[in-house]
C-alpha positions as CSV (number, residue, x, y, z in Angstrom):
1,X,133.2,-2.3,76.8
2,X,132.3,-2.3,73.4
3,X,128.6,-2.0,73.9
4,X,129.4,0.9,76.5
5,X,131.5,3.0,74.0
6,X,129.0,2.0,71.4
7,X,126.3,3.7,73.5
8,X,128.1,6.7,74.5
9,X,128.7,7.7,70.8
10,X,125.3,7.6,69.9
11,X,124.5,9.8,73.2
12,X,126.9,12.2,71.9
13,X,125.8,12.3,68.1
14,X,122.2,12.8,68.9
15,X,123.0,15.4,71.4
16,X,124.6,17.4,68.3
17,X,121.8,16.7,65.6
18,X,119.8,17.9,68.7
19,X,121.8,21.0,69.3
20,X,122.4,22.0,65.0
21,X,118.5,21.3,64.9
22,X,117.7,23.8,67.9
23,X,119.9,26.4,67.1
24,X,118.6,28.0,64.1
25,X,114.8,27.8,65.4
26,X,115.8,30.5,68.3
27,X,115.3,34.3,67.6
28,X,117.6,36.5,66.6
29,X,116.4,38.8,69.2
30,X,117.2,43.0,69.8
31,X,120.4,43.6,68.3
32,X,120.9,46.2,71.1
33,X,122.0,43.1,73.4
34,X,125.1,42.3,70.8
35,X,128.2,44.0,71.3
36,X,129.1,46.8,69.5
37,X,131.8,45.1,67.5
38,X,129.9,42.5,66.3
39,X,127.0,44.6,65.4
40,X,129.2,46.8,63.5
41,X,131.1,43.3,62.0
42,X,127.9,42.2,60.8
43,X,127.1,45.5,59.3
44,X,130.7,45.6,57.0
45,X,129.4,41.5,56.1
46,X,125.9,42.3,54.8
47,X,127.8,45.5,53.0
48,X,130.0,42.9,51.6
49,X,127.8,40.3,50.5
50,X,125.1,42.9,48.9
51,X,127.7,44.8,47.2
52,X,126.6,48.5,48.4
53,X,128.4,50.9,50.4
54,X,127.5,52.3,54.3
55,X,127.0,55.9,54.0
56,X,129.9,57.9,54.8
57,X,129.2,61.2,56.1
58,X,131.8,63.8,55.4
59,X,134.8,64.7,57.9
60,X,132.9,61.4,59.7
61,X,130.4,63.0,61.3
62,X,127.9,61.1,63.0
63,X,125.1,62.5,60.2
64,X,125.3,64.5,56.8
65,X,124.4,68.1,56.6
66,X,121.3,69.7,55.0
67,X,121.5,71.6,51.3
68,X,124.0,74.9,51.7
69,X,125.7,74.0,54.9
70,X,129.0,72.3,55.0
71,X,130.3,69.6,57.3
72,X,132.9,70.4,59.6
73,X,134.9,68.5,62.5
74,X,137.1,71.1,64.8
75,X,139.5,68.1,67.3
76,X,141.6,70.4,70.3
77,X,145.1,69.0,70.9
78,X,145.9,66.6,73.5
79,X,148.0,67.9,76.1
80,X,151.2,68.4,74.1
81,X,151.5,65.4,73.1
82,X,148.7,64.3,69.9
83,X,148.0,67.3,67.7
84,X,144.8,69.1,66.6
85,X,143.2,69.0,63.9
86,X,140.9,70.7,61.2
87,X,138.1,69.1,58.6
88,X,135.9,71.0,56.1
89,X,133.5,69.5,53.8
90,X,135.3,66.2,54.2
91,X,138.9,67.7,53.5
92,X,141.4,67.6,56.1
93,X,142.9,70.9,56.0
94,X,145.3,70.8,59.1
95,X,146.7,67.6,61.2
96,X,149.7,66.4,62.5
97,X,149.6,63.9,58.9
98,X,149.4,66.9,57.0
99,X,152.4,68.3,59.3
100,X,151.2,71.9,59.2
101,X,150.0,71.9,63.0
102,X,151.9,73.7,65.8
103,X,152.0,75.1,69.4
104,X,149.4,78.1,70.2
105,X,146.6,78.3,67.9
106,X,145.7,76.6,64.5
107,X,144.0,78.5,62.2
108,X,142.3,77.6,58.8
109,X,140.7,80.4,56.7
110,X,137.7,79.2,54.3
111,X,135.4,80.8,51.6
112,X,132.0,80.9,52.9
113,X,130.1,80.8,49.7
114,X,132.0,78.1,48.1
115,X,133.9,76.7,50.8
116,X,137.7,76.5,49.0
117,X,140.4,76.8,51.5
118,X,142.1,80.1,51.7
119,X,144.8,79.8,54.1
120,X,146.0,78.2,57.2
121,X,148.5,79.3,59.4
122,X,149.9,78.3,63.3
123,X,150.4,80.7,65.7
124,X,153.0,79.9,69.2
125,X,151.1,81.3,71.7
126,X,153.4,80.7,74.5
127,X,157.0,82.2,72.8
128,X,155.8,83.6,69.3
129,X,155.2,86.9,67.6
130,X,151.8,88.0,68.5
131,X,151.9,91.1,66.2
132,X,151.9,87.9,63.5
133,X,148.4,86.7,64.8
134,X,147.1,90.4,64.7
135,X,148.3,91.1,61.0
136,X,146.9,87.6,60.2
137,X,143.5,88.6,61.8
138,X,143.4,92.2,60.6
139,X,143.7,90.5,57.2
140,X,140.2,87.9,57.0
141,X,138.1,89.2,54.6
142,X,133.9,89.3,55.1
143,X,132.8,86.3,54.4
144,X,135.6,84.3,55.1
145,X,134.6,81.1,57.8
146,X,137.7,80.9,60.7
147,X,138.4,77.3,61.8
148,X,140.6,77.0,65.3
149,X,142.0,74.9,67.3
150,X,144.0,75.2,70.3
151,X,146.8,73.0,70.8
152,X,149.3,72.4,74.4
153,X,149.2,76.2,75.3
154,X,146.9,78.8,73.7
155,X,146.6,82.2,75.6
156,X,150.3,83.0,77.0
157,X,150.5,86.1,74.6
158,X,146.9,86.6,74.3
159,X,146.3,90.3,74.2
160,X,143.2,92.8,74.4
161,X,143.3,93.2,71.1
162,X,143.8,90.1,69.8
163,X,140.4,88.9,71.8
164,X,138.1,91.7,70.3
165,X,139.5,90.1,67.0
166,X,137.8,86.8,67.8
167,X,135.1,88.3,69.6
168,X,134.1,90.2,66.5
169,X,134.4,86.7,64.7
170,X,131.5,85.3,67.0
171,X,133.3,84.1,69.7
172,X,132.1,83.8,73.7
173,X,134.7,82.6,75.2
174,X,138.2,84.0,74.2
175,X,137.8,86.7,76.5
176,X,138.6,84.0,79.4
177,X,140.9,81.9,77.5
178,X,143.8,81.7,79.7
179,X,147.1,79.3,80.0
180,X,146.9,75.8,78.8
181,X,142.6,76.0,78.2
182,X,141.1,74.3,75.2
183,X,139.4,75.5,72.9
184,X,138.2,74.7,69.4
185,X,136.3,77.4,67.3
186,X,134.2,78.1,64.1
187,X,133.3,82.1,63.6
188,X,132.8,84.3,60.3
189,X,134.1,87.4,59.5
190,X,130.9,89.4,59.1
191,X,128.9,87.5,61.6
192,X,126.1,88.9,63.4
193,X,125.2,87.3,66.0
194,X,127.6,84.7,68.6
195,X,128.7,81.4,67.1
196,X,126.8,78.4,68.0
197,X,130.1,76.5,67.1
198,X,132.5,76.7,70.3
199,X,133.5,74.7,73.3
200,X,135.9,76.2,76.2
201,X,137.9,73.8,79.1
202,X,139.4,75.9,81.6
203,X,143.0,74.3,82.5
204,X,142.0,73.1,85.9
205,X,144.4,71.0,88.2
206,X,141.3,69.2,90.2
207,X,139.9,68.2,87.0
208,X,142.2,67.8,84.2
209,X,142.3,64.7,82.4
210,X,146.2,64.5,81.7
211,X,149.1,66.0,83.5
212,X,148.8,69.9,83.8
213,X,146.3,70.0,80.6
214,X,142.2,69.2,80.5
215,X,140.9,67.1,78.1
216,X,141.0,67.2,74.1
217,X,137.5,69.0,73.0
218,X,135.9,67.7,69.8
219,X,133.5,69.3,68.1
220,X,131.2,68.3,64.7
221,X,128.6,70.4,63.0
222,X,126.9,72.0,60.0
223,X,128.3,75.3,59.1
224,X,125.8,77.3,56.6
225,X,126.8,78.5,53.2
226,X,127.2,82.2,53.0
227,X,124.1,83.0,50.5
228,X,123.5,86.6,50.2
């Protein structure tokens, strides 16, 4: 018995040294195959151990901007449930954190040529003052950059003029923004052509993601400097 237990060590022990010896010799191989969360754990390590920081692009965009454009991230609200919110040049002007968000539309007004923030302001568009919005509109001076974001109900008391108001800040789509749609925009007062920077969900029963609302839009970009 002794023999027999002696012999079944030794099997065990050299199939280890056999396994810690074969191990390291196999390739790495494409990194592709390894999950995302160990790709990403391994990225923070090496960070770690070499001491230097992962590049972090500003508002976390998924790459940095060129010279005289800044970085923006425009989020819709969820249903009316999570908030929207508002980044520019990697300041987070509006959020639910910052608790300046509301029902309706979420504005934030910004200085094209230097990009400091001017103003924000949230508009109910379901029970509110619309001659608020209008005034608020009227008031953007050229060259001032208009952030928005739509949160749980943005068109209720959506009016004629308050469209041509957005439509003269670049916009496609607010002529069709009806009850419930998202929407997330970037104009400029003073623009001449139509914003690249918009993205429209029509409130759609079939093919809504949540209960009586369509999915939460999210939008990144570069937004350029106002030069001349």
């Amino acid at each position: 018995a002794f023999l027999a237990g002696l012999i079944r060590y030794a099997a065990v022990l050299f199939t280890l040294l056999g396994t810690w010896f074969i191990l390291p010799s196999q390739p790495l191989g494409d990194m592709a195959h390894v999950p995302l969360w160990s790709q990403h754990h391994g990225l923070q390590l090496h960070s770690s151990l070499t001491g230097k920081q992962l590049p972090q692009h500003k508002c976390g965009n998924r790459k940095s901007c060129p010279q005289n454009h800044f970085a923006f991230k425009i989020i819709s609200g969820a249903a009316n449930v999570v908030g929207p919110s508002i980044c520019f040049d990697g300041m987070v002007l509006m959020s639910s954190v910052k608790n300046n968000i509301g029902r309706g539309l979420n504005i934030a007004l910004v200085n094209g040529t230097n990009g400091q923030l001017l103003k924000v302001d949230t508009f109910d568009m379901y029970s509110g003052d619309i001659n608020k919005l209008d005034t608020f509109l009227q008031e953007i001076k050229h060259g001032t950059i208009v952030l928005t974001a739509s949160y749980d109900d943005p068109a209720t008391k959506m009016n004629d003029k308050i469209r041509a108001h957005f439509t003269e800040l670049g916009s496609s789509h607010v002529s069709k923004l009806g009850f419930r749609d998202n929407w997330v925009f970037l104009g400029a007062k003073g623009l001449k052509n139509k914003s690249p920077f918009e993205e429209y969900i029509k409130n759609n029963k079939t093919t809504n993601k949540y209960d009586g609302w369509p999915e939460l839009l999210e939008m990144e970009g570069c937004a350029p400097r106002k030069t001349d």
